[in-house]
TORVO-482415 format. One record per residue (C-alpha): residue in one letter; x, y, z; residue number from 1. Coordinates in steps of 0.02 Angstrom, whole numbers. Layout:
// residues N
(node a (X Y Z) NUM)
...
***
This chain:
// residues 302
(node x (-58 1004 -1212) 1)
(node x (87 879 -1236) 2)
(node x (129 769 -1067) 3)
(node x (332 734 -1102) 4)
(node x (371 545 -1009) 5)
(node x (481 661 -879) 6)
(node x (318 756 -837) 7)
(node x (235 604 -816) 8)
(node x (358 547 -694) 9)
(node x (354 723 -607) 10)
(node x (177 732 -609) 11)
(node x (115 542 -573) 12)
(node x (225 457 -490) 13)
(node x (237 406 -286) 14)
(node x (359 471 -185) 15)
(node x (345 300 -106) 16)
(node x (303 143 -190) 17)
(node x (297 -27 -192) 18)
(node x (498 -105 -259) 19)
(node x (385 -202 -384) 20)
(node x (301 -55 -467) 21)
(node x (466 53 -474) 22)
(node x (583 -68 -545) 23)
(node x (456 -177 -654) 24)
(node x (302 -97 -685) 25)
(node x (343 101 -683) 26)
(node x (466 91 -821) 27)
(node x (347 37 -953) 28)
(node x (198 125 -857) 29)
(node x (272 295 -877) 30)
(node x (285 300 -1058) 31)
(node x (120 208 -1107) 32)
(node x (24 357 -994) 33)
(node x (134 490 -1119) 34)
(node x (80 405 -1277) 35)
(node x (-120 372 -1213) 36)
(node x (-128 547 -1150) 37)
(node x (-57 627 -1285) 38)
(node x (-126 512 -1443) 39)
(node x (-271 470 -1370) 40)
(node x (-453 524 -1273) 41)
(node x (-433 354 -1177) 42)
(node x (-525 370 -989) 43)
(node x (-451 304 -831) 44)
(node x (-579 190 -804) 45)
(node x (-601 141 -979) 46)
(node x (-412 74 -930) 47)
(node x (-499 -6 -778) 48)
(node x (-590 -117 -876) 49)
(node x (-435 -151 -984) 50)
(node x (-363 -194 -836) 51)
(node x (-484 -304 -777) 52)
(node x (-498 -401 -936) 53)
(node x (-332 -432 -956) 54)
(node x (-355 -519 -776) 55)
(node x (-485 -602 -817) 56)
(node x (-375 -707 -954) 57)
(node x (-240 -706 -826) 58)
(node x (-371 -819 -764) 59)
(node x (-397 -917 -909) 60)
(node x (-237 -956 -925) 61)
(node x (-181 -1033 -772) 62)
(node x (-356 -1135 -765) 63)
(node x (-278 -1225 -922) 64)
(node x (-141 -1296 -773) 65)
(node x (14 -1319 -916) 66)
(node x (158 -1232 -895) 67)
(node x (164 -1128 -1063) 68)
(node x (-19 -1077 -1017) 69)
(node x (43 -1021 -854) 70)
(node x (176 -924 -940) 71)
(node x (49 -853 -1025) 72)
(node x (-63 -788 -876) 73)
(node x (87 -717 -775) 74)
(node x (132 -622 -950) 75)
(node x (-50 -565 -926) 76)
(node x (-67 -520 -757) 77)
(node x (75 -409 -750) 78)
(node x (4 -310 -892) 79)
(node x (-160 -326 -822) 80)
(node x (-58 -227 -659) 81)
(node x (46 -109 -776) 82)
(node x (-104 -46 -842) 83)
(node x (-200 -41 -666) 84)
(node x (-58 88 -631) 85)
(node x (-72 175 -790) 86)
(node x (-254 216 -752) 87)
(node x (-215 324 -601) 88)
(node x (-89 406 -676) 89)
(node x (-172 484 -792) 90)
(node x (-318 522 -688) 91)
(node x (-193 616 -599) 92)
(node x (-102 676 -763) 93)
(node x (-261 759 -804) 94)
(node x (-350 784 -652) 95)
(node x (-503 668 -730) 96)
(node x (-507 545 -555) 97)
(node x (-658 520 -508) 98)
(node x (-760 425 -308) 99)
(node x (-833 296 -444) 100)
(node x (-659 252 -548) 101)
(node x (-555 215 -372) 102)
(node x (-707 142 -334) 103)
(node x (-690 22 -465) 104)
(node x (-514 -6 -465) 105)
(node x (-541 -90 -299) 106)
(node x (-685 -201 -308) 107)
(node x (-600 -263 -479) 108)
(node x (-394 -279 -387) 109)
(node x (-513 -392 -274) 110)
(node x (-605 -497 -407) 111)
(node x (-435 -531 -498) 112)
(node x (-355 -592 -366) 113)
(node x (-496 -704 -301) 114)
(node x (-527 -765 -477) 115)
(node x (-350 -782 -536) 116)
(node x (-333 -884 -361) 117)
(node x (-481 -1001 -395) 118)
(node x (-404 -1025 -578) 119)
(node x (-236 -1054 -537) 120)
(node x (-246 -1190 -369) 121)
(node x (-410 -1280 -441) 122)
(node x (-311 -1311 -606) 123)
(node x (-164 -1377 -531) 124)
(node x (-256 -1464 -428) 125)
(node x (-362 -1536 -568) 126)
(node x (-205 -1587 -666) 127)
(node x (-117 -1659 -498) 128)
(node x (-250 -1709 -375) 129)
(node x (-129 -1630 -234) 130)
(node x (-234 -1551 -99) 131)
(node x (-116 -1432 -51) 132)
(node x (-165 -1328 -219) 133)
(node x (-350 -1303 -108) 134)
(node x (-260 -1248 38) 135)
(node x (-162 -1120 -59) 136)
(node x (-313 -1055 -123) 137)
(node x (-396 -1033 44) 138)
(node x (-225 -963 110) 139)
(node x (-204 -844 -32) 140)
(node x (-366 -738 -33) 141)
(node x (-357 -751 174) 142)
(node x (-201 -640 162) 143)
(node x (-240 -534 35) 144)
(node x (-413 -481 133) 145)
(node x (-284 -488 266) 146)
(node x (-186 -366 215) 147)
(node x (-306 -234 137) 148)
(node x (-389 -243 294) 149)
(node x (-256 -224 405) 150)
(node x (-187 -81 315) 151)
(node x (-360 9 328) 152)
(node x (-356 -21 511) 153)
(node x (-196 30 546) 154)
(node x (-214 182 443) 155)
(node x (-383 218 553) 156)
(node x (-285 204 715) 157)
(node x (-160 315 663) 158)
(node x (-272 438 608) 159)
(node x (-363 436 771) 160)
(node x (-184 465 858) 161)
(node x (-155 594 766) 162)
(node x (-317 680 788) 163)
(node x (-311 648 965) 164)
(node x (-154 745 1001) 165)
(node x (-185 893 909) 166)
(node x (-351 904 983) 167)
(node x (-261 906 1172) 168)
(node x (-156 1035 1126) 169)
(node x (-260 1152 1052) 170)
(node x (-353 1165 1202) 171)
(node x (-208 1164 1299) 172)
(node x (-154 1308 1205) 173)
(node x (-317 1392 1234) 174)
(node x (-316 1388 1390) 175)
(node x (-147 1467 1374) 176)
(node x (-43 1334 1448) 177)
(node x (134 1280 1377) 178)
(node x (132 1122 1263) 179)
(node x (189 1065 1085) 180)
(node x (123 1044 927) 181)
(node x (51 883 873) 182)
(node x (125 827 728) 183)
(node x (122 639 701) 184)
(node x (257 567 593) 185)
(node x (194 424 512) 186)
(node x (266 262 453) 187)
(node x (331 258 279) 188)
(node x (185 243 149) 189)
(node x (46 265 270) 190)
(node x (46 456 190) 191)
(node x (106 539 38) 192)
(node x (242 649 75) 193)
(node x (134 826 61) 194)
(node x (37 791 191) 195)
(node x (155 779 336) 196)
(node x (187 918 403) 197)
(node x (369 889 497) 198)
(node x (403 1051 631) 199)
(node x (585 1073 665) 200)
(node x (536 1098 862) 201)
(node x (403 1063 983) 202)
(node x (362 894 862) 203)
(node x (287 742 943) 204)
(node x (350 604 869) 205)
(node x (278 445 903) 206)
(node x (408 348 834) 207)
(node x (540 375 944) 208)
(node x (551 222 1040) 209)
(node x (554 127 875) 210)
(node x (704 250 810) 211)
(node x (789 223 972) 212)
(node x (787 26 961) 213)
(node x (801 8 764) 214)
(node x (940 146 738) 215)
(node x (998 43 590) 216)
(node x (820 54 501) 217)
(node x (870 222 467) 218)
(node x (996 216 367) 219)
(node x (902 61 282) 220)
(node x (757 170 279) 221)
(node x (847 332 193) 222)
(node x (928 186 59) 223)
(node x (752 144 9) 224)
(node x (677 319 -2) 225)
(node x (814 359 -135) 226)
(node x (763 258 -235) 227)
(node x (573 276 -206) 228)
(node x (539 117 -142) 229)
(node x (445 109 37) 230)
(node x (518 15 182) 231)
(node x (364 -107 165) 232)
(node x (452 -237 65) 233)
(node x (328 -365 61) 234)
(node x (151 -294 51) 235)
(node x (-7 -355 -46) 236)
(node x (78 -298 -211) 237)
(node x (241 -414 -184) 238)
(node x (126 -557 -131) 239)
(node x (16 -557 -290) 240)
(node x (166 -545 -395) 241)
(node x (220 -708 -302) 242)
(node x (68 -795 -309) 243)
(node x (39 -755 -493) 244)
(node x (197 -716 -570) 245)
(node x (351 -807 -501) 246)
(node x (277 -938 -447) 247)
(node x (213 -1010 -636) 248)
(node x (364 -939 -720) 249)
(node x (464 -1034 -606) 250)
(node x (340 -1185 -611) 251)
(node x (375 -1165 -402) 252)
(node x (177 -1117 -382) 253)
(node x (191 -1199 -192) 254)
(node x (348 -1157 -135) 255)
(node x (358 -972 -211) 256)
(node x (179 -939 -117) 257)
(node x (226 -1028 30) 258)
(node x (391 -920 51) 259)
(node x (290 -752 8) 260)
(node x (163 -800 124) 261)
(node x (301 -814 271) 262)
(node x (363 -654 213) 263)
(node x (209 -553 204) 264)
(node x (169 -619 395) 265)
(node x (347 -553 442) 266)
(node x (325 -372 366) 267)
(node x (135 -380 457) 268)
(node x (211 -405 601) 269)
(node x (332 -296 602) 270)
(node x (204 -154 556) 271)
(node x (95 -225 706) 272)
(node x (241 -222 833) 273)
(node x (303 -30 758) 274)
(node x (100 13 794) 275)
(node x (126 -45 960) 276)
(node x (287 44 1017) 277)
(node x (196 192 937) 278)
(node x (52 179 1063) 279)
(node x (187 186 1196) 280)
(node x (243 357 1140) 281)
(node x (68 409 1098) 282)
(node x (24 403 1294) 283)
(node x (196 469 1354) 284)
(node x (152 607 1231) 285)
(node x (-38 635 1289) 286)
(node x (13 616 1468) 287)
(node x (141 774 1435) 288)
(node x (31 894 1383) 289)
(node x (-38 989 1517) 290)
(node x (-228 967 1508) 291)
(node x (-360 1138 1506) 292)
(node x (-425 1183 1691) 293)
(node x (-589 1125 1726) 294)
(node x (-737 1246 1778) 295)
(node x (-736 1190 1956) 296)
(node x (-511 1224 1943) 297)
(node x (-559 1404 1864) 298)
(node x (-706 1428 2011) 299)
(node x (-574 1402 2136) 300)
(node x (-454 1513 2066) 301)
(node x (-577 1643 2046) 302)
***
């Protein structure tokens, strides 16, 4: 079977994603899954380890602390990340994903970053003896744990919502008492688009105070979507890029990591305050729904 580059797209791509990997990294993504798949009996996690190595010399390069050899590690890293995206897609391409390949695509996103952080502040530190290079190492791998964790957590607690509210109104509706489906609309990127399921009536949506304060987020929001790109601006992926790509291109390694630090904090926040206001609507929601009787309710009726 022959994958054409507009299947690929069809077939492989988010219908959310970080602005990075559409504008940057899916363009030459797209066609080097066509020409692997096609040419090629390449495995995803043969790619991994691509991947990986290419990282690895990212590493390399920015432990040599000159500018050209920094050059040359951002050139690196973001084909080390162009091909960390290539691997998926072609694990989903041809449906050859597997616990172990995500697996390691993880633990090595996490050993790049921690050894691409050690290379790049201890060799500018090395070359300038300014201790602020150490404390942008420490900062750097604190947010990106930061992040990844917080995103997990988040993702748990919305889950939990979710799972929460449907089960109150399934046994509401047992019991054969009026009440609403549960359907929790999610913040953008949280799910893929398939699995929301979005009821024209009866929906709880546990987003509504944030709609009702943030009406202009909306139209921000349906700006973004049209172009594929998820209202999370600054995540983990635009804060790597930062770190290890504009910063030594622009020989700015402080203030570019400095600035994407600030920004990453702002788009946490923001995702920690939307959590909250979601809570809010999560118990107006669960304190609608009218619970079941209890045995000693149905004794008393009897």
């Amino acid at each position: 079977m022959t994958f054409t580059v507009a299947e690929v797209r069809r077939r492989t791509y988010k219908a959310k994603d970080a602005w990075w990997t559409v504008f940057l990294v899916d363009p030459l993504a797209g066609p080097l899954v066509a020409v692997t798949a096609n040419r090629t009996s390449i495995t995803p996690n043969q790619i991994t380890w691509g991947a990986f190595v290419l990282g690895l010399g990212s590493a390399g390069c920015f432990a040599m602390a000159d500018w050209a050899w920094l050059v040359a590690g951002a050139v690196l890293y973001h084909l080390s990340f162009v091909l960390d995206c290539v691997d998926g897609k072609i694990a989903r391409l041809k449906g050859t994903g597997t616990v172990l390949g995500g697996w390691l695509d993880y633990v090595f996103d996490r050993i790049r970053v921690l050894t691409c952080t050690l290379a790049l502040t201890w060799g500018q530190y090395a070359a300038s003896g300014q201790e602020i290079y150490l404390v942008l190492g420490v900062m750097i791998v604190f947010l990106d744990m930061l992040r990844y964790v917080d995103a997990l957590q988040i993702a748990k607690v919305r889950r939990q919502m979710r799972r929460t509210l449907k089960k109150a109104t399934q046994e509401s509706a047992t019991a054969g008492l009026p009440t609403v489906s549960a359907d929790l609309l999610l913040e953008d990127g949280d799910l893929d688009a398939d699995e929301i399921t979005v009821r024209p009536a009866g929906t709880v949506d546990l987003q509504q105070e944030f709609r009702t304060r943030f009406d202009w987020y909306l139209r921000v929001r349906e700006w973004l979507r049209a172009h594929r790109v998820r209202t999370h601006l600054v995540s983990g992926i635009e804060f790597q890029m930062a770190v290890f790509i504009v910063g030594p291109l622009l020989g700015q390694i402080v203030a570019v990591t400095i600035g994407a630090a600030t920004l990453l904090l702002v788009f946490e926040a923001a995702i920690m305050y939307k959590l909250w206001l979601s809570s809010r609507d999560f118990t107006r929601a669960l304190a609608g729904i009218p619970p079941p009787p209890t045995h000693s309710t149905l004794s008393t009726l009897g």
